[in-house]
The first five atom37 places (N, CA, C, CB, O) and aatype in JSON, in Angstrom:
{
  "aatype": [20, 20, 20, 20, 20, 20, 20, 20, 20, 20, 20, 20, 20, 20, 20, 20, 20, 20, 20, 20, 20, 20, 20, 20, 20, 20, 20, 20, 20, 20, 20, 20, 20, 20, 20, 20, 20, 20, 20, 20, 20, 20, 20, 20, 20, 20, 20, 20, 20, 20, 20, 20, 20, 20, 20, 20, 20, 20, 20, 20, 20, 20, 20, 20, 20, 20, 20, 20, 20, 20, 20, 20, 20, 20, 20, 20, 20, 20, 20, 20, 20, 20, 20, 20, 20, 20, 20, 20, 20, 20, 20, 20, 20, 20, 20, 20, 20, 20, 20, 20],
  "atom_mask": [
    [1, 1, 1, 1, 1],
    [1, 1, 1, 1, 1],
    [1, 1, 1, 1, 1],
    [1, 1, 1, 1, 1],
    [1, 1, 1, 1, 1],
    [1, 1, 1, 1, 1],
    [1, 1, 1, 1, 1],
    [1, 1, 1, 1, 1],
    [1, 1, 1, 1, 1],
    [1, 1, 1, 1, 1],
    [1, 1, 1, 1, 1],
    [1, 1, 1, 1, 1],
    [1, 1, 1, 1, 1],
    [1, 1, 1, 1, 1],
    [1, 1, 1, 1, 1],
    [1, 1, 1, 1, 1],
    [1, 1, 1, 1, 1],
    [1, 1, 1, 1, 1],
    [1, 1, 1, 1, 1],
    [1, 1, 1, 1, 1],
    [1, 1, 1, 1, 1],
    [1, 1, 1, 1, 1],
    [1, 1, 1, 1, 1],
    [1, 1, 1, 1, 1],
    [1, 1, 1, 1, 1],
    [1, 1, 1, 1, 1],
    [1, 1, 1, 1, 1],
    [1, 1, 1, 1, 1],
    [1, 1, 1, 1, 1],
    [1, 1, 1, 1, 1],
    [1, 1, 1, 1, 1],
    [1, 1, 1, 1, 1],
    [1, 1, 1, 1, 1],
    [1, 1, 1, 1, 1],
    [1, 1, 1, 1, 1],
    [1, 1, 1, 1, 1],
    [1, 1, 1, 1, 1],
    [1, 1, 1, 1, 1],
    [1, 1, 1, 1, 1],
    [1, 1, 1, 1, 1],
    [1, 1, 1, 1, 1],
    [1, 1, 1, 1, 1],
    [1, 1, 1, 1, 1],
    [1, 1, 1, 1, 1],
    [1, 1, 1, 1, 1],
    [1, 1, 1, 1, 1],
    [1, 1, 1, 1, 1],
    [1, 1, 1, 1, 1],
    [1, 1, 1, 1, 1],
    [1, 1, 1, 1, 1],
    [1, 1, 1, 1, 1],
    [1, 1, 1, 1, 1],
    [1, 1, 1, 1, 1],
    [1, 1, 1, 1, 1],
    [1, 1, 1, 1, 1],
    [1, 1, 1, 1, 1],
    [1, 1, 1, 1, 1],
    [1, 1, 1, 1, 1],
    [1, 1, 1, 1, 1],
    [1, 1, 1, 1, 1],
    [1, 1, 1, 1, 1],
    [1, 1, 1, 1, 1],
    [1, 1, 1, 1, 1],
    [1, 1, 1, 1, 1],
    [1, 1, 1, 1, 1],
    [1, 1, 1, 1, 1],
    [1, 1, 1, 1, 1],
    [1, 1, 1, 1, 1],
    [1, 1, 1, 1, 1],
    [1, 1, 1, 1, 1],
    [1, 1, 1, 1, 1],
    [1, 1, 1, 1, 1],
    [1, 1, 1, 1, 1],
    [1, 1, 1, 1, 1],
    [1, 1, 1, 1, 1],
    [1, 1, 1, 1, 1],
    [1, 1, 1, 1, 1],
    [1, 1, 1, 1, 1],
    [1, 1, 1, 1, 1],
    [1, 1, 1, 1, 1],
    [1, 1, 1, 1, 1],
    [1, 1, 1, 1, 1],
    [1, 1, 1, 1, 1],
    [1, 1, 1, 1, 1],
    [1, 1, 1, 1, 1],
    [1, 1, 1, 1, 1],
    [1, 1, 1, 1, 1],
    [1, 1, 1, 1, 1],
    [1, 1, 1, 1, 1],
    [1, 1, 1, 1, 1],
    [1, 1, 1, 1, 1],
    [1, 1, 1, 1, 1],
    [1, 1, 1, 1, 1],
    [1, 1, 1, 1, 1],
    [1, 1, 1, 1, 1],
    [1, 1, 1, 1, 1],
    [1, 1, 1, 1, 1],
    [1, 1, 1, 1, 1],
    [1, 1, 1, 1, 1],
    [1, 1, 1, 1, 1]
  ],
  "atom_positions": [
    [[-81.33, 109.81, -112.73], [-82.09, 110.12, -111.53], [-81.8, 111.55, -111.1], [-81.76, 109.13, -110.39], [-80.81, 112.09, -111.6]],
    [[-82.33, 112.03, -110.49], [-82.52, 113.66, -110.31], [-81.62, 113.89, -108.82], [-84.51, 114.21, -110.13], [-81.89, 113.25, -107.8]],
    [[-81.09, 114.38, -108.86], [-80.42, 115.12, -107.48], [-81.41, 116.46, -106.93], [-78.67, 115.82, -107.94], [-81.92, 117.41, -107.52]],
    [[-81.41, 116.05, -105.57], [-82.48, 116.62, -104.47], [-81.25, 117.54, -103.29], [-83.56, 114.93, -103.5], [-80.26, 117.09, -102.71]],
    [[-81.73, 118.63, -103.3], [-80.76, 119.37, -102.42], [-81.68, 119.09, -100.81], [-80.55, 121.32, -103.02], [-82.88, 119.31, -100.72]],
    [[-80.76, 118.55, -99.59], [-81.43, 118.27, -98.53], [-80.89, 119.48, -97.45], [-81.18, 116.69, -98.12], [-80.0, 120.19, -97.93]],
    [[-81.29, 119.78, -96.17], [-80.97, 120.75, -95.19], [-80.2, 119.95, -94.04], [-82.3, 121.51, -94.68], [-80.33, 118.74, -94.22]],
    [[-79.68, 120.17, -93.28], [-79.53, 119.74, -92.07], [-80.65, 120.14, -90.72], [-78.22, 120.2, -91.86], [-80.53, 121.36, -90.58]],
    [[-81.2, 119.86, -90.18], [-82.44, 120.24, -89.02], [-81.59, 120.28, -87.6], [-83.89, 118.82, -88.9], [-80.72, 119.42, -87.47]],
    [[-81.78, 121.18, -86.6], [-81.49, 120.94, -85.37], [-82.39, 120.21, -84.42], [-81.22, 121.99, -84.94], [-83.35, 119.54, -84.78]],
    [[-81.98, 120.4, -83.04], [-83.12, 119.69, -82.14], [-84.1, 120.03, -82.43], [-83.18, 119.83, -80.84], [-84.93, 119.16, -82.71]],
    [[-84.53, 121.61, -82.53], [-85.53, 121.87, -83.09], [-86.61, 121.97, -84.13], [-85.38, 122.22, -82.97], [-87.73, 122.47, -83.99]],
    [[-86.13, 121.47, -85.07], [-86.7, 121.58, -86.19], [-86.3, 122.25, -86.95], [-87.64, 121.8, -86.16], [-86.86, 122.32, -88.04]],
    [[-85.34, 122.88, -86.71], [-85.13, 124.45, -87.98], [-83.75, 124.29, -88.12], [-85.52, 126.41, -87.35], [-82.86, 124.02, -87.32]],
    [[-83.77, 124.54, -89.36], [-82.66, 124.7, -90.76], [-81.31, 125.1, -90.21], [-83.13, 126.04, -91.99], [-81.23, 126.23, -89.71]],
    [[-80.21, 124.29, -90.23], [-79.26, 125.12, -89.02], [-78.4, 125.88, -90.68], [-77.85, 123.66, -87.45], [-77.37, 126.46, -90.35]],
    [[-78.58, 125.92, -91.71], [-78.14, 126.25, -93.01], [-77.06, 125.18, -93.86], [-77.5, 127.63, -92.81], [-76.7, 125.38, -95.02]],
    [[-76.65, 124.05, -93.04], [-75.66, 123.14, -93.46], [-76.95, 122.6, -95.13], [-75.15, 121.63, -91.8], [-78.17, 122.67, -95.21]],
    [[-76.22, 122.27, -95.82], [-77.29, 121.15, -97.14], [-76.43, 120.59, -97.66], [-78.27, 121.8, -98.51], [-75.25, 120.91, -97.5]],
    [[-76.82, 119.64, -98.39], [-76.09, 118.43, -98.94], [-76.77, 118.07, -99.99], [-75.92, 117.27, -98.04], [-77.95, 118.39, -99.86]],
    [[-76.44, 117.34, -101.35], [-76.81, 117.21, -102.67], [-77.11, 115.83, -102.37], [-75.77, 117.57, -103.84], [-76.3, 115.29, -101.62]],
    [[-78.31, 114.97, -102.87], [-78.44, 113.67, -102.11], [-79.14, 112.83, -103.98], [-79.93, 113.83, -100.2], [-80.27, 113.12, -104.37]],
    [[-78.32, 112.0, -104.71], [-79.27, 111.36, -105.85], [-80.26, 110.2, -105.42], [-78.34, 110.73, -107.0], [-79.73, 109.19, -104.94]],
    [[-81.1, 110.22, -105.49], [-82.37, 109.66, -105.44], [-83.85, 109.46, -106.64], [-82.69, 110.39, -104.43], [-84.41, 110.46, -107.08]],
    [[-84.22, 108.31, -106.95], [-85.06, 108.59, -107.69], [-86.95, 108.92, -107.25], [-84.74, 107.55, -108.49], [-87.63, 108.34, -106.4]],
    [[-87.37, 110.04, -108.21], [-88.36, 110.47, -107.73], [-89.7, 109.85, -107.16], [-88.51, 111.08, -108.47], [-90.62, 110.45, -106.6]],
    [[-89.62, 108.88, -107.36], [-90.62, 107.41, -106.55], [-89.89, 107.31, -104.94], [-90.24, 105.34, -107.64], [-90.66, 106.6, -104.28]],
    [[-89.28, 107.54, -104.47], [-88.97, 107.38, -103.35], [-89.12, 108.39, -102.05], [-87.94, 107.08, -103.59], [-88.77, 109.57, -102.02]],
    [[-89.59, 107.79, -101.19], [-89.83, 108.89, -100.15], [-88.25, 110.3, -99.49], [-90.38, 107.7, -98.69], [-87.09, 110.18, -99.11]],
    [[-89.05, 111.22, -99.67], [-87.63, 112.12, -99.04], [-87.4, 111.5, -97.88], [-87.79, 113.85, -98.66], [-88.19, 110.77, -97.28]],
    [[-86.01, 111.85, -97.5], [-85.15, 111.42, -96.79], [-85.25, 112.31, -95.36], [-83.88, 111.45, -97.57], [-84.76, 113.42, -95.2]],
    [[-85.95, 111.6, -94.46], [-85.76, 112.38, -92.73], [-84.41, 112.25, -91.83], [-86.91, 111.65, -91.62], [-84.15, 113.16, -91.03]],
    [[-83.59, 111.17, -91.96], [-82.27, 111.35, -91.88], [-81.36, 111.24, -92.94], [-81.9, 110.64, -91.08], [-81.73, 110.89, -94.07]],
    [[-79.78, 111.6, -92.58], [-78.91, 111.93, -93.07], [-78.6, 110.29, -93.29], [-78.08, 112.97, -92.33], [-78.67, 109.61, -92.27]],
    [[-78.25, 109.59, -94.53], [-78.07, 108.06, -94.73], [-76.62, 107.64, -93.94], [-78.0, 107.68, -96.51], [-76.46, 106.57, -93.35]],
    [[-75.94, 108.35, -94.04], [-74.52, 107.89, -92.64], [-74.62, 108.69, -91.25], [-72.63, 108.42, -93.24], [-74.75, 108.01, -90.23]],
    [[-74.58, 110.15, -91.12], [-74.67, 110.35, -89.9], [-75.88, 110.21, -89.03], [-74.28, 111.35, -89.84], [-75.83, 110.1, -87.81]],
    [[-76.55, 110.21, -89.48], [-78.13, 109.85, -88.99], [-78.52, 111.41, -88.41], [-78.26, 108.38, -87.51], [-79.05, 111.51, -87.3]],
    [[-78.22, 112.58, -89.2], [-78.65, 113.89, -88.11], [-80.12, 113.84, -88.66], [-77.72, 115.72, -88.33], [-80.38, 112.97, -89.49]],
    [[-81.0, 114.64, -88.29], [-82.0, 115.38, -89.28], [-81.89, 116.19, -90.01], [-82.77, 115.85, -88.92], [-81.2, 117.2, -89.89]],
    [[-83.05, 115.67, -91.53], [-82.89, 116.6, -92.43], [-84.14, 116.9, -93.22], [-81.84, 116.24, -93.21], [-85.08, 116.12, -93.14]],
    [[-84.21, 118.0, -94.0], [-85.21, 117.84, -95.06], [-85.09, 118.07, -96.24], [-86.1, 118.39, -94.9], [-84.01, 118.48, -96.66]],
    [[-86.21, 117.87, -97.11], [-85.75, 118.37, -98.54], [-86.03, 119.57, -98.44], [-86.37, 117.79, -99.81], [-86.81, 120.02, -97.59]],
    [[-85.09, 120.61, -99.77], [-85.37, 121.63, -99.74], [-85.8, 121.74, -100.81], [-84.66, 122.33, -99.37], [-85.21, 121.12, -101.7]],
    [[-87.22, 122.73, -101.26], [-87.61, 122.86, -102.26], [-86.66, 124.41, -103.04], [-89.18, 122.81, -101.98], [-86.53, 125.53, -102.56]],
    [[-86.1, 123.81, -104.48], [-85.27, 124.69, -105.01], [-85.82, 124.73, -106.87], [-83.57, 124.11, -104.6], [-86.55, 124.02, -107.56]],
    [[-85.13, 125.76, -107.07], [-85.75, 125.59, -108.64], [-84.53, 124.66, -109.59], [-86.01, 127.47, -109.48], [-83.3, 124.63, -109.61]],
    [[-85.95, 123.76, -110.53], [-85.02, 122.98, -111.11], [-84.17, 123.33, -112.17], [-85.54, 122.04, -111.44], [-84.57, 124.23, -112.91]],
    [[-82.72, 122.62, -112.5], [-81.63, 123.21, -113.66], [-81.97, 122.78, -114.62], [-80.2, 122.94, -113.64], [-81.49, 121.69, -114.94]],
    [[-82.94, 123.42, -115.49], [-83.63, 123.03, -116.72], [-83.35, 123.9, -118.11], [-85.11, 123.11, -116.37], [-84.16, 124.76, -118.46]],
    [[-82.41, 123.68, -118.71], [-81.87, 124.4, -120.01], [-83.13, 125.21, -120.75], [-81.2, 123.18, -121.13], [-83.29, 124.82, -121.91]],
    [[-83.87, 126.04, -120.43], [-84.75, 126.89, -121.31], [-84.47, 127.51, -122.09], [-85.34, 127.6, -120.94], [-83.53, 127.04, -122.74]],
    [[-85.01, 128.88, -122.57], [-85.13, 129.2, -123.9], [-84.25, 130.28, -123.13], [-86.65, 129.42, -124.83], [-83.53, 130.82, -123.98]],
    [[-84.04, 130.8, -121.92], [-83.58, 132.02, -121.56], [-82.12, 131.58, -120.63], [-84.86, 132.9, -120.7], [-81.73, 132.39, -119.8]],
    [[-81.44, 130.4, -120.8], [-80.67, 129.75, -119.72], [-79.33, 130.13, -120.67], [-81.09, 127.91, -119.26], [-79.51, 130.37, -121.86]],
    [[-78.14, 130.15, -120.14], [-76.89, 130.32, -120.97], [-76.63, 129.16, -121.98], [-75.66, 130.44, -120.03], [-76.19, 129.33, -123.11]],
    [[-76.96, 127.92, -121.42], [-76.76, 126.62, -122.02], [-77.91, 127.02, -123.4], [-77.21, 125.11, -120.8], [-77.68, 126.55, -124.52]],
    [[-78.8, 127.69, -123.22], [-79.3, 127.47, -124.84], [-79.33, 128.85, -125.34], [-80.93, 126.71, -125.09], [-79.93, 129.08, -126.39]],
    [[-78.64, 129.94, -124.57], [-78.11, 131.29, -125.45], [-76.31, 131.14, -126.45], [-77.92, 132.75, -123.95], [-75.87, 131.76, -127.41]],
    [[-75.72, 130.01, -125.6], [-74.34, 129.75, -126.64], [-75.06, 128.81, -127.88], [-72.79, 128.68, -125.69], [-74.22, 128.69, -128.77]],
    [[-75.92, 128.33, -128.12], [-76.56, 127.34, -129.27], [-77.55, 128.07, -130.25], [-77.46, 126.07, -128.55], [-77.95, 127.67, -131.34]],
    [[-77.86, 129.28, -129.56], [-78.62, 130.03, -130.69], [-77.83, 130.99, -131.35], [-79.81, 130.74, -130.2], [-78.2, 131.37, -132.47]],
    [[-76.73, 131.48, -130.81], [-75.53, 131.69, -131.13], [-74.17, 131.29, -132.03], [-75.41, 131.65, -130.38], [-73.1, 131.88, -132.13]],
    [[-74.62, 130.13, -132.61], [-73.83, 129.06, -133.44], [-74.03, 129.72, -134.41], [-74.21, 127.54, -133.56], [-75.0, 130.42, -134.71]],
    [[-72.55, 129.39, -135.26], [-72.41, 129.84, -136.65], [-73.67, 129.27, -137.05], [-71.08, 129.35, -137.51], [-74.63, 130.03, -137.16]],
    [[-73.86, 127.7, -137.33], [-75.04, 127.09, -138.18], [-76.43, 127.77, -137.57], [-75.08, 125.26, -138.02], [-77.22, 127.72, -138.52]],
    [[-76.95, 128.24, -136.7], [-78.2, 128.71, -136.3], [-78.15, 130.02, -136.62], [-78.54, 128.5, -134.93], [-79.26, 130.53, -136.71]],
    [[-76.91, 130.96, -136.88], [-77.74, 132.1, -137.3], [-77.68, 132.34, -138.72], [-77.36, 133.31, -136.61], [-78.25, 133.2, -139.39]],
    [[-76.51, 131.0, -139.2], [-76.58, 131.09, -141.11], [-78.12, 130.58, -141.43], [-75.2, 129.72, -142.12], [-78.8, 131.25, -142.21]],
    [[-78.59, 129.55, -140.9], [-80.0, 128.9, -140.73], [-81.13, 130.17, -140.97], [-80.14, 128.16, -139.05], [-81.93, 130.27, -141.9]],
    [[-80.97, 130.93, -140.02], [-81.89, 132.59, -139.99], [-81.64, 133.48, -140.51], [-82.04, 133.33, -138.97], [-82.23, 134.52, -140.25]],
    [[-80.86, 133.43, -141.24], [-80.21, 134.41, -142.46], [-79.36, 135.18, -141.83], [-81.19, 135.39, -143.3], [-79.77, 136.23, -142.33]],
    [[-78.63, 135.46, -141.25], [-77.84, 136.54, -140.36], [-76.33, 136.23, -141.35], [-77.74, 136.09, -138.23], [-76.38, 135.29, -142.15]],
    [[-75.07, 137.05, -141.25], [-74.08, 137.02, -141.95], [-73.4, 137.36, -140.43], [-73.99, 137.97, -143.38], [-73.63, 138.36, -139.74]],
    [[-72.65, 136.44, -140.17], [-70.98, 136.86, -138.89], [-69.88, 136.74, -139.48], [-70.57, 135.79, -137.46], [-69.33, 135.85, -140.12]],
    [[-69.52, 138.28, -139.0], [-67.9, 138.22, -139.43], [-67.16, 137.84, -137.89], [-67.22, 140.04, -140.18], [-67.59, 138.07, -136.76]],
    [[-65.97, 137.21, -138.29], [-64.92, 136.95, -136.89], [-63.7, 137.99, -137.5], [-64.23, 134.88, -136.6], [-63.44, 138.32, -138.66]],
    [[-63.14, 138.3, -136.31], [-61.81, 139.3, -136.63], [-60.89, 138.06, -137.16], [-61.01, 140.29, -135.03], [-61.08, 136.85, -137.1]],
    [[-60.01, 138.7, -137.62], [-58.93, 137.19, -138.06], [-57.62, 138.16, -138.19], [-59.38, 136.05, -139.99], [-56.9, 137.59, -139.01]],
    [[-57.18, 138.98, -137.9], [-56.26, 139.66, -137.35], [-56.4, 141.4, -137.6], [-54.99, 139.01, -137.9], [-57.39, 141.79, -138.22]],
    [[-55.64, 142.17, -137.22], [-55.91, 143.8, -136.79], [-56.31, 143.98, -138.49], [-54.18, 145.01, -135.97], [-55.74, 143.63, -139.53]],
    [[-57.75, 144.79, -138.16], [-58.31, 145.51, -139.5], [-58.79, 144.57, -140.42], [-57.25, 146.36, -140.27], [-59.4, 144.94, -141.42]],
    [[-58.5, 142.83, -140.07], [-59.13, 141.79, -140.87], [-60.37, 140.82, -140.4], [-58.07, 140.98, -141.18], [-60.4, 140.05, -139.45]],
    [[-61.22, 141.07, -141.22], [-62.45, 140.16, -140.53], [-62.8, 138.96, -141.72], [-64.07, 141.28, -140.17], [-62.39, 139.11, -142.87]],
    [[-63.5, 137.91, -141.37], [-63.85, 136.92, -142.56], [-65.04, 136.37, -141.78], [-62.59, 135.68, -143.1], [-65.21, 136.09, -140.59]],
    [[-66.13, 136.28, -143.41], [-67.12, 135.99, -142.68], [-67.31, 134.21, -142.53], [-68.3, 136.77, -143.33], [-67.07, 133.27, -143.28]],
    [[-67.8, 134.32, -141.31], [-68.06, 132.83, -140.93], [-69.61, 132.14, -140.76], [-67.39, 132.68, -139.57], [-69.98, 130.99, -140.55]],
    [[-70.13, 133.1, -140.92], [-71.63, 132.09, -140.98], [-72.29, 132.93, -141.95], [-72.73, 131.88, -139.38], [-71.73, 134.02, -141.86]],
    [[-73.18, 132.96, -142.82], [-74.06, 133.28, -143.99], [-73.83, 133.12, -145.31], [-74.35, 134.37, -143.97], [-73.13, 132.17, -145.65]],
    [[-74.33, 133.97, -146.24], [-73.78, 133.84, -147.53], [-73.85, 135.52, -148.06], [-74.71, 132.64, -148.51], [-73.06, 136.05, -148.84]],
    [[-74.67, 135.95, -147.6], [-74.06, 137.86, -148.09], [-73.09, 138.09, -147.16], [-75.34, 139.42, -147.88], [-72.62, 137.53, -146.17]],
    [[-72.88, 139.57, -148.06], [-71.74, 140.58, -148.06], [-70.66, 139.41, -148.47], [-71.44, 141.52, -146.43], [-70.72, 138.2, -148.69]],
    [[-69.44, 140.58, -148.43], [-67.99, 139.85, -149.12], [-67.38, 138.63, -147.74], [-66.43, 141.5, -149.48], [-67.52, 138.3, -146.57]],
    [[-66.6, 138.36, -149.07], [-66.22, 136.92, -147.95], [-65.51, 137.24, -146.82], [-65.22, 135.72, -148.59], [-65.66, 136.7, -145.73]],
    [[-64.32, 138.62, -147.22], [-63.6, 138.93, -146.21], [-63.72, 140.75, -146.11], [-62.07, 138.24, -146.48], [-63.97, 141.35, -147.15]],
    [[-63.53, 141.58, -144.73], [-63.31, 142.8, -144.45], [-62.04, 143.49, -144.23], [-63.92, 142.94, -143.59], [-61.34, 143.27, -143.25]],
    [[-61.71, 144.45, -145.3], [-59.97, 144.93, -144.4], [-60.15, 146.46, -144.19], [-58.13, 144.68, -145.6], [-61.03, 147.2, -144.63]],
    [[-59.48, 146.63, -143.69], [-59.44, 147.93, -143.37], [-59.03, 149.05, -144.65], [-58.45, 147.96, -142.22], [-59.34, 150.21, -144.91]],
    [[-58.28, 148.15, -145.19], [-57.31, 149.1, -146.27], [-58.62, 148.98, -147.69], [-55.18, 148.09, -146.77], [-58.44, 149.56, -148.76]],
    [[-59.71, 148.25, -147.44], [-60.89, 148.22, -148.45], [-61.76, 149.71, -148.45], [-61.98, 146.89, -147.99], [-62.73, 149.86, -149.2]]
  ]
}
């Protein structure tokens, strides 16, 4: 079920800035009070946390050894001072030294 970020409302109607994370499923009417204190509240419309093509959650996965051996790319990792070994592809040499 989706979590809905809600506001707190004053006498007036307006946003005193307090909010609260409320799970609810999307068939159900938003919530005009607070379910224990009974203050007023509303939903707030926010953007949803949806893993896209541009989100960190799917820039560390395109980033994977297997996804860029997949696209042909070759990564070397350091593996100590002046030593590198490669970890994802199949060109160049297996390992880099300095003293090469």
């Amino acid at each position: 079920m989706p979590t809905y970020e809600y506001e707190y409302l004053d006498s007036n109607g307006e946003p005193t800035g307090e909010t609260f994370d409320y799970v609810q499923s999307m068939s159900e009417e938003p919530l005009t009070h607070h379910p224990e204190n009974e203050r007023p509240v509303r939903k707030r419309i926010t953007a949803p946390a949806i893993a896209g093509n541009w989100s960190d959650m799917k820039s560390k996965s395109k980033l994977s050894n297997e996804n860029l051996e997949r696209l042909g790319f070759t990564k070397y990792e350091r593996k100590g001072k002046g030593y590198m070994e490669r970890v994802a592809g199949k060109q160049g040499p297996k390992s880099i030294s300095a003293d090469d």
